[in-house]
C-alpha positions in Angstrom: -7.1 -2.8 22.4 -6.0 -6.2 21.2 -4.9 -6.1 17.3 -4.6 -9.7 15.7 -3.7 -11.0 12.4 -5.4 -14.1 11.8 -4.5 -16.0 8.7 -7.4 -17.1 6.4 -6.8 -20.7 5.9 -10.9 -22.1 6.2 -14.3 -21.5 3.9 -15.2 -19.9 7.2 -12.6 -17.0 7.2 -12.7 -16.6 3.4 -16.4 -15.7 3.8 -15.4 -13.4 6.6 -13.2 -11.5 3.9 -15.9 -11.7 1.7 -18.1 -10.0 3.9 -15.9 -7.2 4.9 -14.9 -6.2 1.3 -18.6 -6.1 0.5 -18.7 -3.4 3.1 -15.7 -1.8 2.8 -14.9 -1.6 -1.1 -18.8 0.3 -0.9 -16.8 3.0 1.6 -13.9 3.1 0.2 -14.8 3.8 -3.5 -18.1 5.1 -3.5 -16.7 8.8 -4.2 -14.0 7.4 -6.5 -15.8 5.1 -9.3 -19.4 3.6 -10.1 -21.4 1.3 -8.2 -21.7 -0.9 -10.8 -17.5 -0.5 -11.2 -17.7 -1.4 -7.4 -19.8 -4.5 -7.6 -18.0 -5.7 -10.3 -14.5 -5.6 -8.6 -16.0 -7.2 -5.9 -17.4 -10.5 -7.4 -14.3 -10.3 -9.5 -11.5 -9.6 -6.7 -13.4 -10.7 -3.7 -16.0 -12.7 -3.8 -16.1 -15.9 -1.7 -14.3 -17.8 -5.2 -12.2 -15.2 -6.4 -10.6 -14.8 -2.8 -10.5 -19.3 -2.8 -8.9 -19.2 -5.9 -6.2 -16.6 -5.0 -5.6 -18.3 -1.6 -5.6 -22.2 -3.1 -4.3 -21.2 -6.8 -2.3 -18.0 -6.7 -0.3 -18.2 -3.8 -1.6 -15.6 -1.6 -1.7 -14.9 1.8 -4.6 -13.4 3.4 -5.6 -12.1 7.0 -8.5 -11.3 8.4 -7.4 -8.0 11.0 -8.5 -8.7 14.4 -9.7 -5.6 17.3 -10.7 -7.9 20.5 -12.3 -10.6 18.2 -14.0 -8.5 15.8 -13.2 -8.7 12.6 -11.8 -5.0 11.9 -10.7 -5.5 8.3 -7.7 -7.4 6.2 -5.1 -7.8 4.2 -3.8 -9.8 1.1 0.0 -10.6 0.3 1.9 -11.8 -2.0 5.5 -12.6 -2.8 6.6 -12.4 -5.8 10.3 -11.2 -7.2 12.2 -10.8 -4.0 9.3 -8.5 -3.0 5.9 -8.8 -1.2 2.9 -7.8 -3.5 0.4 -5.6 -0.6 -2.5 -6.6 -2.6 -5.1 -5.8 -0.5 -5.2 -3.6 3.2 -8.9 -2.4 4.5 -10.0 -1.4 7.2 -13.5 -0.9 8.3 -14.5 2.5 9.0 -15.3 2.1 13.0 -11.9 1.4 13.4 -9.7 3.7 11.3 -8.1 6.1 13.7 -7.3 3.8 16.4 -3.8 2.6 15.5 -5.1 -0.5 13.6 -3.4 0.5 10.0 0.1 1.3 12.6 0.3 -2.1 13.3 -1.4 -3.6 10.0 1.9 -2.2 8.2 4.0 -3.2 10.9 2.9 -6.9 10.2 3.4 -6.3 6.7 7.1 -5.2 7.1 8.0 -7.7 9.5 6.0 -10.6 7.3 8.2 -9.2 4.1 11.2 -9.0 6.4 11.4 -12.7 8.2 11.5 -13.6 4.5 14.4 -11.6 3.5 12.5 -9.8 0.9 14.0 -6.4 -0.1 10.6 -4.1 -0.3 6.8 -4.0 0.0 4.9 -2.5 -3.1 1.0 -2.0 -3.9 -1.4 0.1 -6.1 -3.6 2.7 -5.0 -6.5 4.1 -7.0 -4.9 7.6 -8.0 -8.2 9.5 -7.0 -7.9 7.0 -3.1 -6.3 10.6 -1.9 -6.5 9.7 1.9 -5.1 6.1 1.0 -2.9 8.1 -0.5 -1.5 10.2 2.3 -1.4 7.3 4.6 1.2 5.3 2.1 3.5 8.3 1.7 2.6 8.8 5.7 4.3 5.2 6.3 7.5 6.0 4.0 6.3 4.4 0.6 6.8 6.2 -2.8 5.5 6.7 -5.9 7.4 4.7 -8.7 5.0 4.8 -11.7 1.4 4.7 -12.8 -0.5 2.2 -14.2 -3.9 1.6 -16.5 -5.1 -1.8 -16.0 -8.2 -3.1 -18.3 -9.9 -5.7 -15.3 -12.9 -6.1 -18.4 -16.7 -5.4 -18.3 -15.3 -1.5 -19.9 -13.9 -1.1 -16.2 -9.8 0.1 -15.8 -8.4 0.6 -12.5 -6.0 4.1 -12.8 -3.4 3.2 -9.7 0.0 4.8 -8.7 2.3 1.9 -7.8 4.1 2.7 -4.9 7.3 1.2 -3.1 8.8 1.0 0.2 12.5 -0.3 0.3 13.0 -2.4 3.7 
């Protein structure tokens, strides 16, 4: 299995991201929050403007995973204080399991490293308990919580977690 991080760079790729976060936010936090919490996140955090303004505006880096040429999921970084923001990492459910997240936070590590930066740090939903397992799986750690008002009456109830490099 071929595993390929491809950085999202054309209207073509972005709507590739788009695409999989439709699906993939819908697995991910169907058990977790509302539909309507869902859809909203989505047009908010990933929709084919939101993820063009992040890449173009807001300095981030995004990459659409790769398995053999299908698009298996992505990520979105940013650095920001000597550390690198793990804004985004999904995978699409045919291919969890197979060593694609393995090698997703390998790129991650080594992306942070080549840039000197001293740790890797992202939120996770605090009810995401099998995201959950896999970050404290990979070595990162709980360093507070946080309550974020993202509008519509929606908050997003995340651990922020940590991995010193």
């Amino acid at each position: 299995m071929n595993i390929k991080f491809e950085k999202v760079v054309t209207e073509e790729q972005i709507k590739k991201v788009a695409e999989a976060a439709n699906i993939v936010w819908h697995e991910a936090y169907k058990e977790i929050v509302s539909l309507a919490q869902i859809d909203y996140m989505i047009e908010k955090f990933q929709s084919f403007g939101s993820l063009s303004e992040a890449i173009n505006k807001n300095n981030y880096l995004y990459y659409l995973i790769k398995v053999d040429d299908t698009v298996a999921g992505y990520i979105g970084l940013q650095e920001k204080d000597g550390k690198m923001f793990l804004s985004k990492l999904y995978i699409l459910k045919e291919f969890r399991g197979k060593q694609v997240s393995s090698k997703t936070f390998e790129f991650i590590e080594n992306s942070a490293r080549n840039k000197k930066l001293k740790s890797v740090w992202l939120t996770a939903n605090k009810n995401n308990t099998h995201a959950i397992e896999v970050y404290k799986h990979k070595g990162f750690v709980v360093i507070r919580t946080q309550v974020t008002d993202i509008g519509n009456g929606f908050v997003m109830d995340d651990y922020v977690f940590e991995k010193t490099l």
